[in-house]
N, C-alpha and C positions, 0 to 999 in steps of 0.2 A: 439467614445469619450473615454475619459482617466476619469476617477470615482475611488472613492471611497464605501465601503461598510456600511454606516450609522448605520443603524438596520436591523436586520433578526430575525425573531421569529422563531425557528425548529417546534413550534405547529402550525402553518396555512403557513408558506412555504413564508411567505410575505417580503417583504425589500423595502428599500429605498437605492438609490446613491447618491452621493452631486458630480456635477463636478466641476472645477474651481469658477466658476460663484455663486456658490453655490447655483444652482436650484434645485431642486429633482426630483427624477423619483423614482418610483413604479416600483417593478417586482415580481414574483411569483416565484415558483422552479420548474415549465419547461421552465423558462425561459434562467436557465443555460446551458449552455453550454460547459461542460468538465465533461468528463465521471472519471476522477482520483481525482476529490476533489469536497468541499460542499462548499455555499457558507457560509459567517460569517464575525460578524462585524468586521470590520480593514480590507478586504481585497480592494486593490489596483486591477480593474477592467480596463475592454476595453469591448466597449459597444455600443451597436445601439437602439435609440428611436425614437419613432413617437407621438410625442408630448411631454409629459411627461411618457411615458408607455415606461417602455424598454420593447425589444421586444427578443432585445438578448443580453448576456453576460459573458465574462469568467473572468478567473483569469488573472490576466496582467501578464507576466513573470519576471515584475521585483515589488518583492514586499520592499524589502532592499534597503537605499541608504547609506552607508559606507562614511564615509569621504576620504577613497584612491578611490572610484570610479569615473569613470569618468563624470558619470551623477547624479546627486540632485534631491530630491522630486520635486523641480519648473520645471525641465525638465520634466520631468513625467507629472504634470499638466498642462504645454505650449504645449502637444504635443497630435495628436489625437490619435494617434495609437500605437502598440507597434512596428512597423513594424520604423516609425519616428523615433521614443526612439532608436533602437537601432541606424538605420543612423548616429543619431548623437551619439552614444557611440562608433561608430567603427570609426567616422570622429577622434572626440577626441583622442582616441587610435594609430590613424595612427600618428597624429602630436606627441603626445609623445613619440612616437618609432622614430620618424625624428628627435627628438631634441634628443634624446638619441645615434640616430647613429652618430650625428653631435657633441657629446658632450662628448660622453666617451671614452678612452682614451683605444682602445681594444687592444693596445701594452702590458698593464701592467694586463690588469685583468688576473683572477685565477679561477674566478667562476663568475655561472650566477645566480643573484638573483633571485628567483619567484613570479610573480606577482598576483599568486594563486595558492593554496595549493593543492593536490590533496585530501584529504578527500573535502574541496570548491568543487571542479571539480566534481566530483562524486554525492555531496550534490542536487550541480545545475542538473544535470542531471536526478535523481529520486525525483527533487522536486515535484511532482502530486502523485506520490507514499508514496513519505514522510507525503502528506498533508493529506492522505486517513488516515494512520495510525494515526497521532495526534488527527485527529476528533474522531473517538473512544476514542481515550486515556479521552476525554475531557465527552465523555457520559457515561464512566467508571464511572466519577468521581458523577455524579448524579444517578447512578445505586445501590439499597441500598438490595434488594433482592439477597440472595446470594442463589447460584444452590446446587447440590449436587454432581455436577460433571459436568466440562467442555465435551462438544456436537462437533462432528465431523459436520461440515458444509456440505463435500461434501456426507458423507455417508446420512444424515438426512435432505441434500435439500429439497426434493419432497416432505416432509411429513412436513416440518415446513409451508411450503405454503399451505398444503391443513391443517393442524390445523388452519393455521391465517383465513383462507377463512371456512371455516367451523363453527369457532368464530363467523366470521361478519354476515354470513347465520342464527347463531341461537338465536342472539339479535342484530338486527341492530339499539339497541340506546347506543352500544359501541363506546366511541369516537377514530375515526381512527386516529387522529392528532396523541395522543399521542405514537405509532407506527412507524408516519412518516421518524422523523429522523432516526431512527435504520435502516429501511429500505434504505432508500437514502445512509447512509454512507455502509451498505452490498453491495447496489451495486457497489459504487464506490471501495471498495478494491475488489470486483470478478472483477470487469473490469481492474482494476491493476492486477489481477492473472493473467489473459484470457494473459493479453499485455503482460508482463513479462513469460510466460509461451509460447506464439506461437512466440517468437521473438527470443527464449533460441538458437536453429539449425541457424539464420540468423545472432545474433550479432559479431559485429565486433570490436573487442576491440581498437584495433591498430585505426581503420579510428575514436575512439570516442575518444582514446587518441588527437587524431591532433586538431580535431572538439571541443572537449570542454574544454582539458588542455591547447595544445601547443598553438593555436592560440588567445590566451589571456597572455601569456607570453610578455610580451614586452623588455625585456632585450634580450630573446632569439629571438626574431623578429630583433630584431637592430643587434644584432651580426650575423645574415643569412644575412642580408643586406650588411652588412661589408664586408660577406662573398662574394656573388656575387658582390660588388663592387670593391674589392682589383681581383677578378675573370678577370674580364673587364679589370682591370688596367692592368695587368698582362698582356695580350692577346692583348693588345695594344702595353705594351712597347716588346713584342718578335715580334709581325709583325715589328716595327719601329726599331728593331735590324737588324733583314732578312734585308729589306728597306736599311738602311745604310750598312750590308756588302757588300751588291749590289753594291750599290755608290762607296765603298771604293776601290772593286775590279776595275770599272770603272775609279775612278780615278789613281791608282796605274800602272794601264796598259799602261793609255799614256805617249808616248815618253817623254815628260816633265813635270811629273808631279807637280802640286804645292804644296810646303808642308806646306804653311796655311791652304789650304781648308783641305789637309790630317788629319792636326792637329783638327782643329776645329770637322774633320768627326771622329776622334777616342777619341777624348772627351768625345763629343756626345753618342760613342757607348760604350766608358766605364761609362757613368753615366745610361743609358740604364741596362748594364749589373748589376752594382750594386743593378740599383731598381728592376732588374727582381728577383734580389738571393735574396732580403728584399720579396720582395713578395709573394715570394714562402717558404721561409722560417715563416714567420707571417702566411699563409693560412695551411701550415702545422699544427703548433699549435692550430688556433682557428677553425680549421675543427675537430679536437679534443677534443677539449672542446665543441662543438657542438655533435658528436656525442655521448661525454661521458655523455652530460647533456640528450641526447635523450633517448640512452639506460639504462640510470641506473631508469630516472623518467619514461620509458617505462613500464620498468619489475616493479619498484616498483606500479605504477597504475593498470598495468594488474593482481599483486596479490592483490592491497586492493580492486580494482573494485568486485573480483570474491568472495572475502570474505565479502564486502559489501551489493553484489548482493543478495547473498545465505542467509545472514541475514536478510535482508529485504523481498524478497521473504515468508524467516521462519516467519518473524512479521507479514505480508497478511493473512499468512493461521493461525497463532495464532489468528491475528484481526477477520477471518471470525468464526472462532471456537466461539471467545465471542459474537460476532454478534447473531451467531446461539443459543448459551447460554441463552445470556440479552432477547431475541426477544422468546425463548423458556418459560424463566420463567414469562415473561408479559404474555404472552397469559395464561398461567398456573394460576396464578395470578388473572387475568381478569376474566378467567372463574369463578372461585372457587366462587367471589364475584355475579356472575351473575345469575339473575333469571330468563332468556329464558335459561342459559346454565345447570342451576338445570333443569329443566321442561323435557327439550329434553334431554336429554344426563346422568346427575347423575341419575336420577328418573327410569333410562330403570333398569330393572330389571339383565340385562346377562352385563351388566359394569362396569368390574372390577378393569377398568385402569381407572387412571386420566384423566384430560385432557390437555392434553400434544403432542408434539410431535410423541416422541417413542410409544404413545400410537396408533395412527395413523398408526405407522410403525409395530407395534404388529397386527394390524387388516391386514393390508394388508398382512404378513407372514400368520396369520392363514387360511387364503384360498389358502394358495399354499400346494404342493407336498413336502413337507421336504427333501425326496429324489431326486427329480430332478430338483433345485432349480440352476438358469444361477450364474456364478460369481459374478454378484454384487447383488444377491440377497443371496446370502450365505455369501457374508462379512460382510449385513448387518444383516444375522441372529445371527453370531458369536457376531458381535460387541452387539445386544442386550441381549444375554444371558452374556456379561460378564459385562455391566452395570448391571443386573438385579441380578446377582450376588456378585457385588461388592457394590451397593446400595440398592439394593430391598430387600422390605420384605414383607410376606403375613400375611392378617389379615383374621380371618372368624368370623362370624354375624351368629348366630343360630336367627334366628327370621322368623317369616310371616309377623311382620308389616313392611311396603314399604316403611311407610313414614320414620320410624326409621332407618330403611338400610340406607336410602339415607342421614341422619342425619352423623348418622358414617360413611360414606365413604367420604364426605365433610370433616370432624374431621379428617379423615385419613390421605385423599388426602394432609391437609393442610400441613401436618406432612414435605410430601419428594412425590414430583410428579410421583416418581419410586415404589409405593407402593403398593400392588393389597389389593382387598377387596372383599374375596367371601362371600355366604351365603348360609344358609342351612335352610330353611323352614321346614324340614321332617329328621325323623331322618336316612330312606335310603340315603341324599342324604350327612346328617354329617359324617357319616361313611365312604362315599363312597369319600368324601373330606379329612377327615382327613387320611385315607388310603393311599392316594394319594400324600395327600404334607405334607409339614412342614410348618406350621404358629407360627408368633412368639406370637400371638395373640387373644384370643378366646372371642368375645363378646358373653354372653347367656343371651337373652331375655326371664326371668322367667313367664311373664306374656304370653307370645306364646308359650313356652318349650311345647315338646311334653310328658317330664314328669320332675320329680325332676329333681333341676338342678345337683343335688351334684351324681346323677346316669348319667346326660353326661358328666358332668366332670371324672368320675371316667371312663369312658367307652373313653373318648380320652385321658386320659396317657393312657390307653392300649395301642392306635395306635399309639401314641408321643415314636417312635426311640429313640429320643435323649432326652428325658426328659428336653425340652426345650421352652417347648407351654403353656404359663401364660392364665389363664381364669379368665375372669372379667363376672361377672352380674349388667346388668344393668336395 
């Protein structure tokens, strides 16, 4: 059945359809069916129920009805399927190409209108793709937490899945709804990567030209038509030439020949020979303007297609990059506020990352080999020394109270997810810290100091290089 999309809530995945009749059906969100776009209200559907419960449903293919097209929203709902809808737009299409072959005057034309454009043509064709990218655009727009830097999808896959899943393992009274979307719309543009990415060696520009421009062209259908019409015509009056020299030789030959029949036979052959020079002269011409219309809206398609292409491909992988971002800084977010995620995870005494993605992807580096780390484990070690570099900063905590660590490393964290926060209980272990790194940051806990504070302060500018390390007590 032919539907429309009523209500869809992205927090529980729920919706309603209204078809013709205006009954409604209930669906969920596995219930859809197309891997390149989400469902949302206003969308124009094709649908299967068992009772009122859809059971299955996609996006109909025709969501627009233009006043030059050939079908009308009433068509759309008089019809069950999209498979109907189009029947009857390519029935339509054939009669106005008939009335057009029967009506235009292809002696005089110069040029062949278009009955869509090719950016349309192109549009139509990556519309699943198009609609991947706008659903983000739209969760953008309710997105109020800003990152500190845009997140590579493909390098930080593995570890944004194991932070989301490591989340839900350490408070499961986090509501997963509000995740939902983000995820649905990730996958739908990786499955628009995957498609647009394993089809790149197979596509065929020239057979998508015929397929999705030329064969909706209706002026240039009429005048192919023309074309093999005036073809036939042609081929007819040169057999029925041959035919009559024949005749004419035969009659010339006998003894007495007649010269009415003669006359009438060389009439004949000159009004033959005339239409055969019209006809041949006229298919010269509009074979020309046919293939001038083929080859210039050829070339011109196969460059905006390839520039089209490559742009939207680029918006996929920009879309998964925010995907991977917005879904980084929720989880980041979520944590900070959570109290099984304090308990387990800040509260450990050796955690000095947020809870973050990268932070995940920092644990899994630190048990490997630094030296004999495979290709895509050294992209991703690169790639996180130059965020940690380019946004990170280290803060150190002189204290033995735990509870207060984990105070300021929350206060940190909140700061920028990119943050580390170490500590020093003991003054071998301050020294042996500040020795070591550069902190932009010095919390000293007077009440745990292992002596004055103003002798560990004086004792870290010694080891502060760059005369750069601020110390606070608190």
């Amino acid at each position: 059945m032919h539907g429309k999309i009523m209500v869809y809530m992205d927090s529980t995945g729920r919706g309603t359809v209204m078809n013709l009749a205006k009954v409604f059906f209930d669906f969920n969100r596995q219930n859809w069916h197309d891997k390149k776009s989400m469902p949302s209200a206003g969308v124009f559907v094709e649908f299967n129920a068992d009772g009122k419960r859809i059971t299955s449903l996609k996006p109909s293919k025709y969501q627009e009805f233009k006043e030059d097209s050939f079908i009308t929203e009433q068509d759309f709902w008089r019809t069950d399927s999209d498979d109907a809808l189009e029947d009857m737009q390519n029935s339509r299409r054939s009669a106005y190409i008939t009335q057009l072959f029967r009506t235009t005057d292809f002696d005089s034309i110069d040029h062949i209108p278009l009955s869509m454009t090719i950016p349309q043509a192109i549009q139509k064709y990556f519309e699943g793709e198009i609609l991947s990218v706008e659903a983000l655009k739209v969760n953008m727009e309710n997105n109020d937490k800003e990152a500190p830097c845009i997140l590579d999808f493909f390098i930080i896959k593995r570890f944004l899945n194991k932070a989301f899943d490591t989340l839900i393992f350490m408070d499961n009274s986090i509501n997963q709804t509000q995740f939902a979307t983000l995820k649905s719309i990730t996958m739908h543009l990786e499955n628009s990567f995957n498609d647009m990415r394993d089809k790149q060696k197979l596509l065929n520009t020239t057979r998508i030209f015929n397929e999705i421009f030329l064969s909706v062209q209706c002026h240039y259908q009429a005048l192919v038509a023309t074309i093999d019409t005036r073809k036939n015509r042609l081929a007819s009056n040169e057999h029925q030439l041959r035919t009559a020299q024949t005749e004419m030789r035969l009659l010339t030959s006998k003894p007495k020949p007649d010269p009415d029949k003669i006359k009438i036979k060389q009439d004949r052959m000159d009004e033959l020979v005339k239409e055969i020079t019209y006809f041949k002269e006229t298919l010269t011409r509009l074979e020309a303007l046919r293939n001038d219309f083929y080859k210039k809206n050829l070339s011109l398609f196969e460059n905006a297609f390839k520039l089209s292409r490559e742009k939207l491909f680029q918006k996929i992988i920009t879309g998964l990059n925010l995907c991977a971002t917005i879904m980084d800084t929720k989880i980041w977010s979520v944590a900070l506020k959570s109290s099984g995620v304090k308990n387990s995870y800040f509260s450990r005494n050796n955690t000095e990352h947020s809870f973050c993605t990268l932070s995940f992807a920092e644990l899994y580096l630190s048990r490997l080999d630094k030296a004999s780390l495979n290709p895509s484990d050294q992209k991703l070690y690169a790639y996180l020394q130059k965020i940690n570099k380019e946004h990170g900063k280290k803060f150190l905590v002189v204290t033995s109270d735990l509870e207060l660590l984990t105070k300021i490393k929350i206060q940190v964290f909140t700061l920028n997810p990119y943050f580390i926060v170490k500590y020093a209980p003991k003054k071998v272990n301050y020294q042996s810290l500040m020795r070591d790194n550069t902190f932009d940051m010095v919390y000293i806990d007077e009440k745990t100091a292992w002596e004055n504070a103003a002798d560990i302060i004086l004792e870290g500018k010694h080891f502060d290089k760059y005369g750069k390390t601020k110390f606070k007590l608190i």
